[in-house]
C-alpha positions in Angstrom: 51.0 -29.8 -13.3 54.0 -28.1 -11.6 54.0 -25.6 -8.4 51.8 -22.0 -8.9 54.9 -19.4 -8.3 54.5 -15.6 -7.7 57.3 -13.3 -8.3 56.0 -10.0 -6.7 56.9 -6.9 -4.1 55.0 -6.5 -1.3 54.2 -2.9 -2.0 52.2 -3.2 -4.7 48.7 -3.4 -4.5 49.1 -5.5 -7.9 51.3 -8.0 -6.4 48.6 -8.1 -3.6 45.7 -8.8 -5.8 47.2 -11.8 -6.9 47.9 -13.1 -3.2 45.0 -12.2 -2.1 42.7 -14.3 -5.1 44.9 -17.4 -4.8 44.7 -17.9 -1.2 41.1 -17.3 -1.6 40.7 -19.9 -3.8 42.9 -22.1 -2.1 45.6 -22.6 -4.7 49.4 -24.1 -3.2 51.5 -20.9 -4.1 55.4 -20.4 -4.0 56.0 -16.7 -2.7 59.4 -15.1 -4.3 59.7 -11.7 -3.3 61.8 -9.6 -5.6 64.1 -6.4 -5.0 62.5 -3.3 -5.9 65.0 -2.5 -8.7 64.8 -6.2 -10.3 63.7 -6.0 -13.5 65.4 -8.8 -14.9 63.3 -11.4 -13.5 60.6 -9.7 -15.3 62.0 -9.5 -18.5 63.1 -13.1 -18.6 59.1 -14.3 -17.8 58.3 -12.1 -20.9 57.0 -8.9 -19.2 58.5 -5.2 -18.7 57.7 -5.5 -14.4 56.4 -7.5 -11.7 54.2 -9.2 -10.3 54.0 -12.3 -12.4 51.8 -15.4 -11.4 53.0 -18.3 -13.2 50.3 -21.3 -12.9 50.6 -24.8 -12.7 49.6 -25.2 -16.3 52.8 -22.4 -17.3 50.3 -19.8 -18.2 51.5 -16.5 -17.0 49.3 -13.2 -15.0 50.1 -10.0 -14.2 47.5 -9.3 -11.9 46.0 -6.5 -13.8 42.6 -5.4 -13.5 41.3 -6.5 -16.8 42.4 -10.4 -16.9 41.2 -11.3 -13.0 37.8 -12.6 -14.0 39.2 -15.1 -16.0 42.0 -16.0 -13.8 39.7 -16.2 -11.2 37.4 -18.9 -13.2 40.6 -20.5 -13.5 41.3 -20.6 -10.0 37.8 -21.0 -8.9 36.8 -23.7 -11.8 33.4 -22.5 -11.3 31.4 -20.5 -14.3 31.5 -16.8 -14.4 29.5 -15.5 -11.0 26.5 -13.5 -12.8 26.1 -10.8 -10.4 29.9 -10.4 -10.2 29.7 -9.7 -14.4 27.1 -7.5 -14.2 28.5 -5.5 -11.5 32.8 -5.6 -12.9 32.3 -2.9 -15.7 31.1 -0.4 -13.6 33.6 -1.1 -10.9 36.0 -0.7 -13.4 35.3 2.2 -14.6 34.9 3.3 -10.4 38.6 2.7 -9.9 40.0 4.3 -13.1 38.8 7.0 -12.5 40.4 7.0 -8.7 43.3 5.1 -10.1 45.9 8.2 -10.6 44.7 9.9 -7.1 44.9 7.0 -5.7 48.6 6.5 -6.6 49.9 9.7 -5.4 47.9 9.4 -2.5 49.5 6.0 -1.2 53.1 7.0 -3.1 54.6 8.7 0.0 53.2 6.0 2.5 55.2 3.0 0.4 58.3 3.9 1.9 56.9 2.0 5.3 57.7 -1.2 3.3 61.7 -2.1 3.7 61.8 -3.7 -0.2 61.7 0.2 -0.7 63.5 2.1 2.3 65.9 0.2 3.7 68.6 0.3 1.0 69.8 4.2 1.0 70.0 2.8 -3.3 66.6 2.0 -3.4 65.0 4.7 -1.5 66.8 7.3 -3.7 65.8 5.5 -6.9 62.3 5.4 -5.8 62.5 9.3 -4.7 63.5 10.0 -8.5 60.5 8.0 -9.7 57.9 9.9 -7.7 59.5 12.7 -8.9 59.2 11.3 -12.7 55.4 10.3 -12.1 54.1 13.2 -9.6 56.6 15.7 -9.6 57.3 15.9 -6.1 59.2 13.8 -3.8 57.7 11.2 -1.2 58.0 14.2 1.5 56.2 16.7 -0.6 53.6 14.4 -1.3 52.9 13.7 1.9 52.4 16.9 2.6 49.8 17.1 0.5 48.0 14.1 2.0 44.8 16.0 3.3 43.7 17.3 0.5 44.4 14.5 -1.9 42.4 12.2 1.0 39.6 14.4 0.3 39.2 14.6 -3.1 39.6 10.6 -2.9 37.0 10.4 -0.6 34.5 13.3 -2.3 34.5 11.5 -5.8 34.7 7.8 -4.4 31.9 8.6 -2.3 33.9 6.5 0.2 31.3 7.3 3.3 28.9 5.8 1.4 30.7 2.9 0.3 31.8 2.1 3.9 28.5 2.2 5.0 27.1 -0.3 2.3 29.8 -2.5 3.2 29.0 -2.6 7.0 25.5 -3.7 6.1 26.0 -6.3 3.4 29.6 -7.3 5.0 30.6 -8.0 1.0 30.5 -5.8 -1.9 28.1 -8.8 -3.4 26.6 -9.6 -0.2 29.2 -12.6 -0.9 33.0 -12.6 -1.3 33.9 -11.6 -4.7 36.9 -10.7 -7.0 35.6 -7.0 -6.3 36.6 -7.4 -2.5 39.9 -8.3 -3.4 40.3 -5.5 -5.5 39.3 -2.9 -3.0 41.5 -4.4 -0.1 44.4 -4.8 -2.4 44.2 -1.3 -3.8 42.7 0.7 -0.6 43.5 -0.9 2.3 46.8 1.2 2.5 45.1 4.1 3.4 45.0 3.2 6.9 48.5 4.3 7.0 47.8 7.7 6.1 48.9 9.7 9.3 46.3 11.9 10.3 43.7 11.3 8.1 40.6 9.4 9.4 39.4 6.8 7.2 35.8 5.3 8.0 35.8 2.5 10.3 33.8 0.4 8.7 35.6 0.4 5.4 39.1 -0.7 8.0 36.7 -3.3 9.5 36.2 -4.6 5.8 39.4 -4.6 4.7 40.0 -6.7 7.8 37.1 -9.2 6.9 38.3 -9.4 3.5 41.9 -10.4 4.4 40.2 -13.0 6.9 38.2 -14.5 4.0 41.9 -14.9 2.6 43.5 -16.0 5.7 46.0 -13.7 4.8 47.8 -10.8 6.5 47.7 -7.3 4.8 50.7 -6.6 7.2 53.3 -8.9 5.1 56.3 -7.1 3.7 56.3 -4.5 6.6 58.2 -3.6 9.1 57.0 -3.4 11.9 58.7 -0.6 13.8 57.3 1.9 11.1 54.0 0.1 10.1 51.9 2.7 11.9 53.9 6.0 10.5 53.8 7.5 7.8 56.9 9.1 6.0 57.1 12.6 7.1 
C-alpha cells in the first residue's frame, strides 16, 4: 500500500472536507497544495478540478458530498454508523438547498487566502469567475453580505442549529461525517466582517477542528485572516 496523497487548495471547503475526515480517522496523508489556476494536475488524475484524494490502494476522491460515507467506511474500517444513515439524506438535502447562497456568500471572503490574492494573475482571473458565476465582482458581493447572511441564516435556521449544537456538543451527540461537513463548508463565515455569527456554532466549529487536530487557519495569511475584502 503506497502513501494517501491530496492534491487540493486551501480555499475550498471541498479540499477541506477531505483534510478534515482523514485526519479524523487518522490516515498518514501527503499535503500538495496546488495553484489556483492548475488544472493540469487535475486532468492528468482523471478529473476536470481539484481536490483529489488518492488512497493508498490508488483509488481516487473528490471529496464531494455524495461519495463521503463510503470513503469514510474506508477510512474508518468500521460498518456504516446507523444514526449517521438515517440522518445523511436529510442533511443533504439541508445543504443543497443552502449550497448556491452559501457560495456567493463566502465568494468575496476567499480572497483572504494568498493561493487566490497574492498573484495580481490570479486575483484577476478569479474576479472574472465571480463575475461568470454571480455576476458581480468580489467587491460587489461583499457588499451585499448582510442580506445574503440573513437569508442564510432565516432558511438554515442557523440560531437553532447553534443552539442544538451547544447542547449535544456533536451533530450525533458523537463526531460524525456531518460535523465535518458543516466545519468544512461554514466555518468561513466567521470571516464575514460585520456580521455576527452565533457563538456557539464558532465554538463548534472550533471543537470540530479539535476532534481533527487540525487548524481551520491553514492556507491563510495571517495579516488579513481577520478582514474581509472590502
Amino acid at each position: 500500500m503506497s502513501e494517501a496523497v491530496l492534491y487540493f487548495r486551501h480555499a475550498d471547503a471541498a479540499g477541506l472536507r477531505l483534510r478534515l475526515l482523514c485526519a479524523w480517522r487518522g490516515l498518514n496523508l501527503r499535503l500538495e497544495p496546488r495553484p489556483l489556476r492548475d488544472l493540469e494536475t487535475a486532468f492528468d488524475l482523471g478529473f476536470a478540478d481539484l481536490p483529489v484524494l488518492v488512497d493508498g490502494d490508488g483509488r481516487r476522491w473528490t471529496g464531494a458530498v455524495e461519495s463521503l460515507p463510503e470513503l469514510d467506511v474506508q477510512l474508518g474500517r468500521t460498518p456504516a454508523n446507523p444514526a449517521l444513515m438515517a440522518e445523511w439524506p436529510a442533511f443533504v438535502a439541508w445543504r443543497a438547498e443552502l449550497e448556491p447562497l452559501r457560495q456567493r456568500l463566502l465568494a468575496p471572503i476567499l480572497p483572504l487566502y494568498p493561493e487566490i490574492s497574492a498573484d495580481p494573475e490570479d486575483f484577476a482571473w478569479y474576479r472574472q469567475e465571480c463575475e461568470r458565476r454571480f455576476g458581480q465582482g468580489p467587491e460587489a458581493l461583499a457588499n451585499d453580505r448582510y442580506g445574503a447572511y440573513q437569508q442564510l441564516e432565516r432558511r438554515g435556521r442557523l440560531r437553532q442549529l447553534a443552539r442544538i449544537l451547544a447542547q449535544k456538543k456533536f451533530y450525533l451527540e458523537e463526531m460524525s461525517l456531518v460535523d465535518i461537513v458543516l466545519t468544512a463548508d461554514f466555518h468561513a463565515l466567521r470571516f464575514l466582517d460585520g456580521v455576527t455569527v452565533p457563538i456557539d456554532l464558532l465554538y463548534y466549529f472550533q471543537r470540530v477542528a479539535g476532534q481533527c487536530g487540525l487548524s481551520l487557519d491553514s492556507g491563510l495569511e495571517a495579516a488579513r485572516s481577520t478582514r474581509e475584502l472590502s
